[in-house]
C-alpha positions in Angstrom: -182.1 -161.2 21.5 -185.0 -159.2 21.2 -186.7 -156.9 23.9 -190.2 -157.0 24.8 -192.6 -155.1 26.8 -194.1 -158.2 28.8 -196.9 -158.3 31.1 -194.2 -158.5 34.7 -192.8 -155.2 32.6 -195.8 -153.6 32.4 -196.6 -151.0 34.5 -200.5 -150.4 34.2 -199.8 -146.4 33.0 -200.7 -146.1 29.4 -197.9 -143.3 29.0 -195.1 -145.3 30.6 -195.7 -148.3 28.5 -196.0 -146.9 25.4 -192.9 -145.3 25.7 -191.0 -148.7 26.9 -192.5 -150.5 24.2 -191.0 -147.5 21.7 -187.7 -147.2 23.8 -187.4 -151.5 23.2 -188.6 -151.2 19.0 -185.5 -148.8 18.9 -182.9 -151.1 20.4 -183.9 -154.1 18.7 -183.7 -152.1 15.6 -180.0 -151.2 16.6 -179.4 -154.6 17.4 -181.1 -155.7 14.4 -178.9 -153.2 12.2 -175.4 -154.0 14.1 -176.1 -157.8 13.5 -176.9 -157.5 10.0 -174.0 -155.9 8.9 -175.6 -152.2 8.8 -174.2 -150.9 12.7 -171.8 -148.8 10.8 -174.2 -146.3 9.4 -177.1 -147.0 11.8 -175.1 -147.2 15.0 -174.9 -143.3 15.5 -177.8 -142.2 14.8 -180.2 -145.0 16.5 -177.6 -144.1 19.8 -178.4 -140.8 19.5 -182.4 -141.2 18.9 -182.0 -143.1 21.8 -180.3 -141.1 24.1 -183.1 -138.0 23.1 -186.0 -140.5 23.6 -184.7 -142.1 27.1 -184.3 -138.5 28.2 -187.8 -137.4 27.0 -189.0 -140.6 29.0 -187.1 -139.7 31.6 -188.7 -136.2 32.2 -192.0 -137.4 31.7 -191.6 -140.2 34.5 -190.8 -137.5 36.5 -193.2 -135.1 35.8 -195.8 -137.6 36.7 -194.1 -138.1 39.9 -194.0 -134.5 40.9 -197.4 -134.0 39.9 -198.5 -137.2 41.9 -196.0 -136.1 45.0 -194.2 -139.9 44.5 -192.3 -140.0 47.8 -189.5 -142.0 45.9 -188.8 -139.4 43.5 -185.5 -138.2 44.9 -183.7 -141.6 44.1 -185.9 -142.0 40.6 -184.3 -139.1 39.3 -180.8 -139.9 40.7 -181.1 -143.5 38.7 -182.5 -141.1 35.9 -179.4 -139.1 35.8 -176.9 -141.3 36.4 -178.4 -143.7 33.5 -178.3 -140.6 31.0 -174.5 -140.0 31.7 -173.9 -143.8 31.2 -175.6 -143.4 28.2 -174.2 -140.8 26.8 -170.7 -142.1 27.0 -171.8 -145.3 25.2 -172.7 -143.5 22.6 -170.2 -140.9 22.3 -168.0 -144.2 21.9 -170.1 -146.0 19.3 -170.8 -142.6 17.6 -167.0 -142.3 17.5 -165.7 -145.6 15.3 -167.2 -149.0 13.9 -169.7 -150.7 16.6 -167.8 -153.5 18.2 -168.8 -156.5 19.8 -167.8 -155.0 23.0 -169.9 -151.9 22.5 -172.5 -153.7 21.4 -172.6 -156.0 25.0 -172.2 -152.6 26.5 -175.5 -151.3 25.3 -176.8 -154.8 26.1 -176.1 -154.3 29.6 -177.1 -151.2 29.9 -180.8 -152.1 28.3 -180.3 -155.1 31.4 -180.1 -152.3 33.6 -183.4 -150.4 32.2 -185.1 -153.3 32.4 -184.4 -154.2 36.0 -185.1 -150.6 36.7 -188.6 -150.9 34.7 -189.4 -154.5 36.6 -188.5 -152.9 40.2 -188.9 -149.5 40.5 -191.3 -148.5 37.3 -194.0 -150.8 38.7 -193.8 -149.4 41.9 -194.3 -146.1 40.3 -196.9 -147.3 38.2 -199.3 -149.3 41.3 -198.5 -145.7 43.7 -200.2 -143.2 40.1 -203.6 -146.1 40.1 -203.7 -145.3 43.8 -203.6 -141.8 42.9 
């Protein structure tokens, strides 16, 4: 399965977008990798490219929100946070032996998770910064 930036993804800020599209390139690289054969040696350090680029995302997301006074910025960040520990542990476990099939449906849910986050609350975000 690969993971695209589509247009009911989008969310019309230049800066957010990009960094979904890169944040998507990354996993399907990982998945790409794992599937191959290569998830041994690429596992760890895509996980952990990952986990450093989701939380620069993160704090720029928020930084725009700050700057723009988003008034749903408080429950933003607690998604924020509360994905970064998620992720964190997934890849303290795939970091920490061979990638499994399991671990690799874990990260597959997770991205789910992102991408339900991108389609609900990231478009949000994105309409409230044109109004801005």
């Amino acid at each position: 399965m690969q993971y695209q930036l589509t247009p009911d993804l989008e969310t019309g800020n230049k800066q957010i977008d990009e960094e979904h599209r890169e944040l998507f390139a990354r996993v399907n690289r990982l998945m790409q990798a794992c599937s191959s054969g290569r998830g041994r040696t690429e596992a760890g350090p895509a996980m952990d490219f990952l986990r450093s680029y989701v939380a620069t995302h993160f704090r720029h997301e928020e930084a725009l929100q700050r700057d723009a006074k988003y008034p749903d910025y408080a429950p933003h960040k607690q998604f924020h946070d509360q994905y970064e520990k998620k992720l964190r542990d997934i890849a303290a476990a795939v970091s920490a032996s061979d990638v499994t099939l399991a671990e690799l449906n874990q990260i597959n849910q997770h991205i789910s998770v992102l991408i339900m986050h991108i389609r609900l609350e990231d478009k949000k975000l994105g309409k409230y910064l044109k109004q801005k």
